[in-house]
N, C-alpha and C positions, 0 to 999 in steps of 0.2 A: 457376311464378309464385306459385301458391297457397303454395308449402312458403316462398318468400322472405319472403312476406306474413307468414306464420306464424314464420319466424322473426327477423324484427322487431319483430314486434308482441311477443313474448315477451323478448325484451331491453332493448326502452324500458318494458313493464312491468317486466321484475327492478330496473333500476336506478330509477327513479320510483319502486320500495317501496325499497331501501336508502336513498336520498334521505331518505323520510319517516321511517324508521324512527332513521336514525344521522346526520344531520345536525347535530342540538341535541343528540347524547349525547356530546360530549366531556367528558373528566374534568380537570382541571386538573393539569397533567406534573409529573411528579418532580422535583426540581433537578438542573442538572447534568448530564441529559441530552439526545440528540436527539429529536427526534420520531423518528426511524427507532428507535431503540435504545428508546423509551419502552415499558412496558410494557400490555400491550392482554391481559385475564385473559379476555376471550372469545375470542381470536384464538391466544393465544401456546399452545404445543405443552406440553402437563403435562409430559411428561419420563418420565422411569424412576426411581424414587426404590432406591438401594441404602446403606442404611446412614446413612451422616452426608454422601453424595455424590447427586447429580442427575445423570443420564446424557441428554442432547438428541442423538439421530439422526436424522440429514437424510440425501437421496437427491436431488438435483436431476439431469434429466436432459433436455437442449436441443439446438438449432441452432442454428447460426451462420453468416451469409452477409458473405464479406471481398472487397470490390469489387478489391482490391490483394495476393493474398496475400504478393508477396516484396517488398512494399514497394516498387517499380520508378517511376523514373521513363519508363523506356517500356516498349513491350510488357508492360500491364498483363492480369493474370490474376486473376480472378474462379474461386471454387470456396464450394462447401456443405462444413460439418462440422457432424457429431456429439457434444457433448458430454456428460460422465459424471462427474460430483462428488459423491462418499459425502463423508459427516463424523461425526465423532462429539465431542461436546464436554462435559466431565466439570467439573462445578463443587461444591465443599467448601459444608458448610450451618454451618459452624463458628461459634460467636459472635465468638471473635478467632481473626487468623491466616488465611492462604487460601488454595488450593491448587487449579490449574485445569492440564486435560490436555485436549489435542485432537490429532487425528490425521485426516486427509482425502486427498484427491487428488482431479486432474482429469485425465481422456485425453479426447484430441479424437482426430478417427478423416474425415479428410477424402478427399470424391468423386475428385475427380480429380489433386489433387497431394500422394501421402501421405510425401513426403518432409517435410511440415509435420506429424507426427501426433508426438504427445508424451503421457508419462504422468508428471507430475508429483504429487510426494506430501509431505508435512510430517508431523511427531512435534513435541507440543513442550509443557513444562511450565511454567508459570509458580506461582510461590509467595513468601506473605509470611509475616512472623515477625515479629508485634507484641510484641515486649520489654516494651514500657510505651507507653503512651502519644504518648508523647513520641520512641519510639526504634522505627525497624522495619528490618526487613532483608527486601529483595528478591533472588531470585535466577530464572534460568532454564536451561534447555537446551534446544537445537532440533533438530534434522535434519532436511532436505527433499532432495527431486531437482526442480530447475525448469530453466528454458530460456529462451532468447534470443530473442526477437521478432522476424521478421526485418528491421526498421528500425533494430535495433543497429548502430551504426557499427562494432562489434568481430566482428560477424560473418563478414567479411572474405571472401566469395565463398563459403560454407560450402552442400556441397548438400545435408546435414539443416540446420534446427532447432538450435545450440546448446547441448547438456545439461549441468549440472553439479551437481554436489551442495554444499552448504551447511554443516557444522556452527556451531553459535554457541551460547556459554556467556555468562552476565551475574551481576553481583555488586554489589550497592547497598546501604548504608547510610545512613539519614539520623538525626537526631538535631537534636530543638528545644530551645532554651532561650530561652521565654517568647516574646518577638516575635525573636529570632535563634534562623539556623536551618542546621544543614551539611551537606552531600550529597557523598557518596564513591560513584565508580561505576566499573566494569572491565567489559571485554568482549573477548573472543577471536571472532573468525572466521575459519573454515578456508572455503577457495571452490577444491573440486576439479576441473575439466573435463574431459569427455568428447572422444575425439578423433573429427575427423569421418568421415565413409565414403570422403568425395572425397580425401583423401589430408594431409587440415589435419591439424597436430600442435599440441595444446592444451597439452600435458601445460607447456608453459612460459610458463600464464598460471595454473597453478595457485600460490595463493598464502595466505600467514596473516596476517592484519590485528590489532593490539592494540592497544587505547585505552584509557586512564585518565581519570575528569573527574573536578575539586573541583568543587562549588558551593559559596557563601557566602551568605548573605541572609539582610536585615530586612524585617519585617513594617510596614512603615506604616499598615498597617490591619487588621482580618481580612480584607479582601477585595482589597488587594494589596500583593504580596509582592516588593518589589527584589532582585536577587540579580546578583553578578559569579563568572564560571566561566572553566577554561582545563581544555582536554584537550591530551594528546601523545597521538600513535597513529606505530605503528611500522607498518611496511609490508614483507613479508620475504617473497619469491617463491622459489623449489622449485630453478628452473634460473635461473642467473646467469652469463654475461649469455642471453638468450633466443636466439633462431634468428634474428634480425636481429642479433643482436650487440651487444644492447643490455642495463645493468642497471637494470632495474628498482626496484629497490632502495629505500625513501626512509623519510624521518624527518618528521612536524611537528607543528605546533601549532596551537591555535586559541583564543585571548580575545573573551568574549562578557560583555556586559552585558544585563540581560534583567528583565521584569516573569513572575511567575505571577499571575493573575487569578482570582475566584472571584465574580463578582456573581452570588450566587445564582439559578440559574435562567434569566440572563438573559446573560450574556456569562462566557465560563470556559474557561480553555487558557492557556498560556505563549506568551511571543516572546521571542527574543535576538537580537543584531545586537553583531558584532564583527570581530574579522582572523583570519585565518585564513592558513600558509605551509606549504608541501610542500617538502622541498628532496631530490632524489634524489641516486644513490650517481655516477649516471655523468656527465660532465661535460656530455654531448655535450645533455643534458636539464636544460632550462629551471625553474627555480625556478614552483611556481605558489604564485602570491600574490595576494590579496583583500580585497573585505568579504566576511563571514561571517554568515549569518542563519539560525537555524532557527526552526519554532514554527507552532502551530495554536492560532489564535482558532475558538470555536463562539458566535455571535448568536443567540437564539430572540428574534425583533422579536414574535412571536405567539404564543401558547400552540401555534399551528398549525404551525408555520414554524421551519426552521434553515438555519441560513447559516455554513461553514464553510469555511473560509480558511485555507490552507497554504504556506508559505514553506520555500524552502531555496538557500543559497546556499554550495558545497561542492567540495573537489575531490574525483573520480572516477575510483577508476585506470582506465585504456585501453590498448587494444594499439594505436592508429592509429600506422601507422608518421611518426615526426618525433615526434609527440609525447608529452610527458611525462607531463600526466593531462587529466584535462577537468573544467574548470572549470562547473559546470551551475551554472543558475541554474532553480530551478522557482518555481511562484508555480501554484494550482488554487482556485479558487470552487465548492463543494458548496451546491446548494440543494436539501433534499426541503420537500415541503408535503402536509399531513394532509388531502387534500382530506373522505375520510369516513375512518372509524375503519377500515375497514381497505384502503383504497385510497390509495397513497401517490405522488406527483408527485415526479421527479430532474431535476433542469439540473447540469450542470455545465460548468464555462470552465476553460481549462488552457492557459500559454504555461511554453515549454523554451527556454533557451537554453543550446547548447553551444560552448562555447570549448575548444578543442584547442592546449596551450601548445607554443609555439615551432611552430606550424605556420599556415597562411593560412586551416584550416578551422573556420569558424563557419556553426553550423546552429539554426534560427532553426524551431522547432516550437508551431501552433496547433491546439488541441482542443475541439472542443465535443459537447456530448451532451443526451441523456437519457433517460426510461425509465421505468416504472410497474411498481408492485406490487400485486398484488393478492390478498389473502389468501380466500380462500374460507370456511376453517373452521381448527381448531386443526392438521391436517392439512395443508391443503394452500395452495400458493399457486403463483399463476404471475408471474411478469416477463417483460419485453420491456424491451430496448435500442439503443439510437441512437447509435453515438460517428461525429465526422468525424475523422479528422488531416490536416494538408496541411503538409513540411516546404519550408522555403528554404533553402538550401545554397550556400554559397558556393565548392564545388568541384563538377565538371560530373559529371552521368547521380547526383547523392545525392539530388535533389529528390523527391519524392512525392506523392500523393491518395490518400486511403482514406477508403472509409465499409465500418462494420461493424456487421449487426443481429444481433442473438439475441431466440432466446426461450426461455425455461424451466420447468419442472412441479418444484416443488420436493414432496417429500415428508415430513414431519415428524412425532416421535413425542414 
C-alpha cells in the first residue's frame, strides 16, 4: 500500500511540474506544418551530422493486443505480439535541390497464432532538382516486402499472412509561368506475391501498374491554385487469363478538376473531384466507372491543434471472384492536439466503402481510434494506441469487430 501511495504521489508530482514548467512555453508553429511534424529543438533527436547529410536512427520496440486476429466474424481469436521497427532516415542540408533516403522494417513475432508473424522492410529515395525557380524535377525509387491484413477481402482463406514485394519508380516535372503553371508525372509499380504454405498460388495476382498524369493550373491568388488533370494507367498482369480463367487485364482513365491551397499556416493540401473508368481485357468483367476524388486538406483552428482530412475515391484491383476491381471509397479525420510541448493527443475517424463490380458484394467499413505520445527527452519517447474496426458485409460469415492496442519505446539518436 505504502509503495502505491508512493507511486502516485510521484506521478501527480511529475506531471503538476511539466504542467507548470511547459504549459505557457509554446512557440508559435512554422507554416505549413502539423503540430505533430512541428519542430520542438528540446525534444527532437540531434541526429548524426555526415558531411552535407543528417542521418535520424530510431529503434521502436512494442506490444500489441488484437481482440480479432483473422478478422472472423465467428469464432473470434484474441492473441499478444511482439513488435520490432529499426529505421534510419538520411536527409541533404543542401541550400537548393534535396535528396532523402530511408530504410526500415517491422516484424511482429505473435504468442499463439504465429501464422500471422511478418517481416516487412522498405528502401526508398526521394529527390528534387530545382533547375530555376520556376522549374523542378522530382524523382523516386522504392522497394519494400509488406503483407496483407487479414481483413483483406483478397486474402481468400490464406493460412499465412499475405506477402509481397513492391517495387515503384516516379518521375515529375513541373514548370511555372507567372500565375500559370504545368505538371507532368509517371509512375511504374511492380506488386510481386508470395505464394501461400496452404497451397494458394499467387504467382497470378503478380502484376505492373503504369500511370501518366498532366496537370494544368492558374493561380487566382498566391494562396489558391485552380488546376484541371487526367491520368491513363495501364494495368498488365504476369499470367493471363489467371487460375479462374479470368483476364485481368485493363486500361483507364481518370479527369479531375481540383484547388491546391496554401493559407499559410492555417489551412494547406490539395483536393480534386472528377470521373474516373477502368475497362478490362475480358468481356465477362464489368467496366468500373465513377466519381473520382483525391486529396488531403491539413486545418491548424489553433496554434495547438490539426485536423486532417483525407479523401479518395478510386478503382482497386481485386482477385474477389466475379469481380472486376473494387471500387473504394475512403474518407479519414486525423486530429492531434499539443496538449504540453511534448505530450501529444490522436483521434482519429475513418469510413471504407467497398464496391466489388459486377458482383452483389459491398462492404461497409468504420474506424475509430486514438493514442498519445509522449516524448521523454531527445531520446526517447513512448505511444500507446486504441483503433476499433467493425465491417458490414453484405455477403454472409465477411462481417467483423476488432479492437487493437499497442504500446511502444521508441529509441532515437
Amino acid at each position: 500500500m505504502k509503495f502505491l501511495q508512493l507511486t502516485a504521489t510521484l506521478l501527480v508530482s511529475t506531471c503538476l511540474a511539466a504542467l507548470s514548467c511547459e504549459a505557457f512555453a509554446q512557440e508559435p508553429p512554422k507554416p505549413n506544418v502539423t503540430v505533430r511534424e512541428r519542430a520542438r529543438p528540446e525534444y527532437d533527436p540531434l541526429g548524426i551530422r555526415a558531411g552535407m547529410f543528417m542521418i535520424y536512427p530510431s529503434l521502436t520496440v512494442g506490444s500489441e493486443y488484437d481482440s480479432n486476429v483473422f478478422a472472423s466474424e465467428n469464432d473470434e481469436e484474441d492473441d499478444l505480439g511482439l513488435l520490432v521497427s529499426p529505421r534510419v532516415n538520411v536527409q541533404s542540408l543542401w541550400s537548393r535541390h534535396a535528396l532523402s533516403l530511408t530504410a526500415g522494417g517491422q516484424a511482429a513475432f505473435y504468442e499463439e497464432f504465429d501464422d500471422n508473424n511478418y517481416f516487412d522492410f522498405d528502401l526508398g529515395a526521394q529527390s528534387r532538382i530545382d533547375i530555376t525557380r520556376a522549374n523542378a524535377i522530382r524523382a523516386g525509387l522504392s522497394f519494400a516486402r509488406d503483407h496483407e491484413d487479414r481483413a483483406s477481402p483478397d486474402q481468400g482463406g490464406a493460412d499465412d499472412v499475405t506477402k509481397f514485394y513492391t517495387t515503384s519508380a516516379n518521375l515529375g516535372y513541373r514548370h511555372e509561368f507567372n500565375r500559370l503553371f504545368l505538371q507532368v508525372d509517371g509512375r511504374v509499380l511492380r506488386s510481386d506475391f508470395l505464394d501461400d504454405p496452404g497451397g494458394i498460388n499467387n504467382d497470378d495476382r503478380d502484376r505492373n501498374r503504369y500511370s501518366a498524369r498532366l496537370r494544368g493550373g492558374y493561380a487566382i491568388s498566391p494562396r489558391i491554385r485552380l488546376f484541371g488533370e487526367g491520368e491513363y494507367r495501364i494495368v498488365r498482369y504476369d499470367t493471363t487469363p489467371d487460375d479462374g480463367g479470368v483476364d485481368r487485364d485493363s486500361d483507364g482513365f481518370a479527369l479531375r478538376a481540383g484547388a491546391e491551397v496554401d493559407i499559410t499556416g492555417l489551412l494547406f493540401g490539395e483536393v480534386a473531384i472528377g470521373y474516373t473508368r477502368q475497362d478490362y481485357d475480358d468481356p465477362a468483367l464489368d467496366t468500373a466507372q465513377g466519381v473520382n476524388a483525391v486529396g488531403q486538406l491539413t486545418w491548424n483552428p489553433t496554434p495547438l491543434t490539426s485536423v486532417v482530412g483525407s479523401v479518395e475515391l478510386d478503382v482497386k484491383e481485386t482477385t474477389v471472384a466475379g469481380a472486376s476491381g473494387n471500387f473504394q471509397k475512403s474518407f479519414t479525420i486525423d486530429v492531434t492536439h499539443e496538449l504540453l510541448r511534448n505530450l501529444l493527443l490522436d483521434a482519429n475517424l475513418g469510413f471504407t466503402r467497398d464496391d466489388f463490380e459486377g458482383t452483389d458484394r459491398s462492404d461497409n467499413t468504420f474506424a475509430v481510434g486514438g493514442g498519445v505520445s509522449w516524448l521523454l527527452n531527445r531520446n526517447v519517447a513512448v505511444d500507446a494506441t486504441y483503433s476499433f474496426a467493425t465491417r458490414d458485409s453484405d455477403i454472409a460469415n465477411a462481417d467483423y469487430t476488432r479492437h487493437i492496442v499497442r504500446v511502444g519505446v521508441t529509441g532515437r539518436l
